[in-house]
C-alpha positions, 0 to 999 in steps of 0.5 A: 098920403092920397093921390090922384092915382091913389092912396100912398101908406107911409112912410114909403120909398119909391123906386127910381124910375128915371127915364119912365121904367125902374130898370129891368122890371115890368110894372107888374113887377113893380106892384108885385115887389109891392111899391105903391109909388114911384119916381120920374126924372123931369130932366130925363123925360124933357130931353128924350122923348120929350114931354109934349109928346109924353103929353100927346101919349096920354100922360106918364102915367099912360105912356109906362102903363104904371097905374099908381102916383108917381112923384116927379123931381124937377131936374135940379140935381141932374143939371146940379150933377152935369158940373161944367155944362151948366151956368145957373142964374137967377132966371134958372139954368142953362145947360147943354145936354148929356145926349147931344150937346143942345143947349136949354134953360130951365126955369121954374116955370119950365119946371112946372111946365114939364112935369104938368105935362108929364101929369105925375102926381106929385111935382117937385120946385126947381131948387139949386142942389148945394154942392159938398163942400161948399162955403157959408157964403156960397150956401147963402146965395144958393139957398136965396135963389132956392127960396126965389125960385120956390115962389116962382114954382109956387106962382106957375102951379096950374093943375090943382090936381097935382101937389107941389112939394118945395125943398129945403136946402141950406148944405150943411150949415144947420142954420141955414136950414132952419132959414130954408124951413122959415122961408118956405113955410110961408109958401103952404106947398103941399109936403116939404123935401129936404134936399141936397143930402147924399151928396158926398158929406158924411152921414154924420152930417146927413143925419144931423140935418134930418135930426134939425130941419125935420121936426121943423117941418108940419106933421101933417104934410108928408116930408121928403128926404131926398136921394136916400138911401140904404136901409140903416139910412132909411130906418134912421129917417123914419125915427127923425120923422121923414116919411118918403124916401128914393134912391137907386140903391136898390136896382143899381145894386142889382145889376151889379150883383149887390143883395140885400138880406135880412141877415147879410149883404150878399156878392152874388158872384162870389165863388162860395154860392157855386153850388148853394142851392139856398134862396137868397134869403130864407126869410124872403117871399118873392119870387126869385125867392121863391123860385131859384137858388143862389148857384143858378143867380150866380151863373146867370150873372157870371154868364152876363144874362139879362135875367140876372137883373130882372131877378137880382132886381125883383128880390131887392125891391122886394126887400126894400119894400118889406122893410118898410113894411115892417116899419109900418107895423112897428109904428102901429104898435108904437114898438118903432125903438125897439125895432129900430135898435134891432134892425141896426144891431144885426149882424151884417146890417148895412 
């Protein structure tokens, strides 16, 4: 996938980067984990600092210092997540901020405004994230004002350097997103998301609209599952045909001592790794890997130390990272079922 700040391999899962920084890590140490792309929040970064003065500091790309693409959402699932301080419309949405109360409307076009503004390399339509549960009638008036307001993005787009994703919505009726899917086609937009997943539905049901609305979608635009997810949900994406993923599962677990291995999930602060004096994981080459044991993580957590974010986060973005790795390769060598049958076969595989 090219970029105007480079070449994306795909598939590929970006970090989440909400308030312009992927929690606790420099961007070097982001490059060294070996992300390639990371993501924005609209919502966030229009609120505080603002994104004019972001503008005014040379773009988001100069104002973190982070060289490569960035994706940005379009604020929908934040203002979708402040529950009773939002009234929707079909002009767009009027919310009051999480941070002192002020009252604002975003629209589609305040949408595309913001995140040209912000410059990221890849913009996201101003959608109506569909609430689970929620009924067939509920859902098609959601989906229609998605739809509208695709359009209207569509229509807002000025920057022929920056792509324009639209998203597929339809909650969890998989006739609804085949609807989405022929609504938004016509629209050509330069890769297509399917959102309002990992919401709170089963993962059953999740996979079923990955399974339906994916291979819906044109091979040769990128397609964007949204919001997920954990590694088992990732590897099963890739074998639907998604090629990008995001979530903070990775850094949020992190900072709760949550670590991913290739062989277990790892509670750092359980008593038995005391005194081990083992990496993380054996397997793994980075730098908290390389260089500290699982007693001194665990006794910079107990003690509350800052530095047991920036490690336990630099290892599990690395994980992250190195998966889809080796999902790349195992596609190049058209090996992805079997690797895909191993990986969810393994002993304490999330």
């Amino acid at each position: 996938m090219t970029t105007a700040h480079g070449v994306v391999d795909t598939p590929a899962f970006m970090p989440v980067g909400t308030q312009a920084t992927v929690k606790s890590l420099t961007p070097e140490q982001i490059r060294a984990c070996g992300a390639q792309i990371i993501l924005g929040n609209t919502y966030h970064l229009y609120l505080r600092p603002g994104h004019e003065t972001i503008k005014k500091m040379g773009g988001l790309h100069t104002f973190m210092n982070w060289p490569g693409p960035i994706l940005t959402d379009s604020g929908g699932f934040q203002v979708y997540s402040l529950g009773k301080l939002r009234k929707i419309t079909d002009d767009g949405v009027i919310f009051q901020s999480h941070i002192d109360g002020s009252k604002h409307l975003l629209t589609p076009k305040k949408a595309l405004e913001i995140q040209e503004a912000l410059g990221s390399d890849i913009m996201m339509c101003l959608d109506e994230c569909t609430p689970y549960p929620a009924t067939y009638a509920e859902t098609q008036k959601s989906l229609a004002l998605t739809t509208q307001w695709a359009k209207l993005c569509k229509e807002a787009k000025t920057d022929s350097h920056q792509a324009l994703f639209g998203i597929v919505q339809g909650g969890t009726y998989l006739d609804l997103r085949r609807r989405a899917v022929e609504e938004i086609l016509p629209l050509n937009f330069d890769g297509y998301a399917l959102g309002g997943v990992s919401v709170g539905e089963p993962k059953e049901i999740m996979y079923a609209i990955a399974e339906t609305a994916t291979p819906l979608l044109p091979e040769d635009k990128p397609r964007y599952l949204m919001g997920v997810g954990t590694p088992d949900d990732i590897v099963y994406g890739v074998s639907c045909g998604i090629d990008m993923f995001d979530c903070v599962m990775p850094t949020r677990s992190a900072r709760h001592g949550l670590l991913f291995t290739n062989s277990e999930k790892i509670v750092i602060k359980n008593a038995r790794f005391r005194e081990d004096d083992a990496p993380i994981d054996e397997t793994c080459d980075c730098y908290t890997c390389r260089n500290f044991s699982r007693a001194y993580l665990r006794h910079l957590y107990i003690a509350g130390e800052i530095l047991a974010m920036v490690l336990n986060t630099i290892h599990n973005v690395h994980y992250y990272m190195r998966l889809l790795e080796q999902i790349r390769a195992a596609l190049e060598k058209d090996s992805f079922t079997q690797f895909q049958n191993t990986f969810m076969k393994k002993e304490g595989g999330v």
